[in-house]
C-alpha positions in Angstrom: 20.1 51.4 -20.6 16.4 52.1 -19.8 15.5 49.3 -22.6 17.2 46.6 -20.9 15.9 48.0 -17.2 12.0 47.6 -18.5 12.7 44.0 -19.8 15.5 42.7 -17.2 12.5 41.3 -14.9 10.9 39.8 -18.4 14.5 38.7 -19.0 15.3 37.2 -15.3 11.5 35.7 -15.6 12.5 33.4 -18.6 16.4 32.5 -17.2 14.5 31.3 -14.0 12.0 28.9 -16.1 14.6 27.4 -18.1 16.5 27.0 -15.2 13.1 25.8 -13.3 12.6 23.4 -16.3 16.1 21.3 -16.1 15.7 20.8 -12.5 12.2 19.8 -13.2 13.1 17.2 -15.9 16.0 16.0 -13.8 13.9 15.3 -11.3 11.5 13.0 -13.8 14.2 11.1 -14.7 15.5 10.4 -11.2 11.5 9.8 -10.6 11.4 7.5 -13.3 14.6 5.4 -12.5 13.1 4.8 -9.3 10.3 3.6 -10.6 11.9 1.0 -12.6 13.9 -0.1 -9.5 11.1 -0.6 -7.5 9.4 -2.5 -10.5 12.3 -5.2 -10.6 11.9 -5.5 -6.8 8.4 -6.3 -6.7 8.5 -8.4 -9.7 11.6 -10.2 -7.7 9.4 -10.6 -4.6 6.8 -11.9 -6.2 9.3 -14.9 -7.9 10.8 -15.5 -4.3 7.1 -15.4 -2.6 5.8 -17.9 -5.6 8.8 -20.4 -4.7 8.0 -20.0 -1.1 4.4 -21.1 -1.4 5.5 -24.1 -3.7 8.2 -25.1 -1.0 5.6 -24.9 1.7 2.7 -26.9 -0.7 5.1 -29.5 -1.3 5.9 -29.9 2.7 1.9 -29.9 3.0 1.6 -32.4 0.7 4.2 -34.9 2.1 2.5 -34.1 5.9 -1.1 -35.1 4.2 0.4 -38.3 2.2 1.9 -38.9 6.1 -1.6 -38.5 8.0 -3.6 -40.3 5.3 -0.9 -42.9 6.0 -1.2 -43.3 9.6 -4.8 -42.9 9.3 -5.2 -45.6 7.2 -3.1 -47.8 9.2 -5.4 -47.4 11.9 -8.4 -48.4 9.7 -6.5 -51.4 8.5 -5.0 -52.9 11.7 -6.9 -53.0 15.5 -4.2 -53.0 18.2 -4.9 -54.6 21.3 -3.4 -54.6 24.4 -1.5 -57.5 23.7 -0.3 -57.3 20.2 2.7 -55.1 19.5 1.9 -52.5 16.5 4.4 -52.0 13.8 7.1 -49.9 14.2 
């Protein structure tokens, strides 16, 4: 009974680090699961963000072609007060 007294807190010791160890490597793989969530998200943000910009480059676009347009009209023709300019 004395033998098992002097090495129960050696004993306990070890229990508790296995026992330390699981929760610790549970805890990586939650961690790590996480991770790869978070990963898909940004990697689908990105996607989302690079359609986005194309959308809004292909409005810019069509507003430029439509000022150059209406610029250019204006270069072409001279409106006076008495003609009536296209509509």
């Amino acid at each position: 009974m004395n033998e098992i007294k002097e090495y129960l807190a050696i004993i306990v010791a070890a229990v508790s680090a296995i026992g330390w160890l699981f929760r610790l490597e549970g805890r990586v793989n939650s961690n790590s699961k996480e991770i790869m969530r978070l990963e898909r998200q940004i990697h689908d943000d990105r996607a989302e963000a690079r359609a986005n910009r194309a959308e809004q480059n292909e409005i810019l676009r069509e507003m430029q072609r439509d000022i150059k347009l209406l610029l250019g009209r204006g270069a072409v023709q001279h409106f006076t007060d008495r003609t009536i300019p296209p509509r």
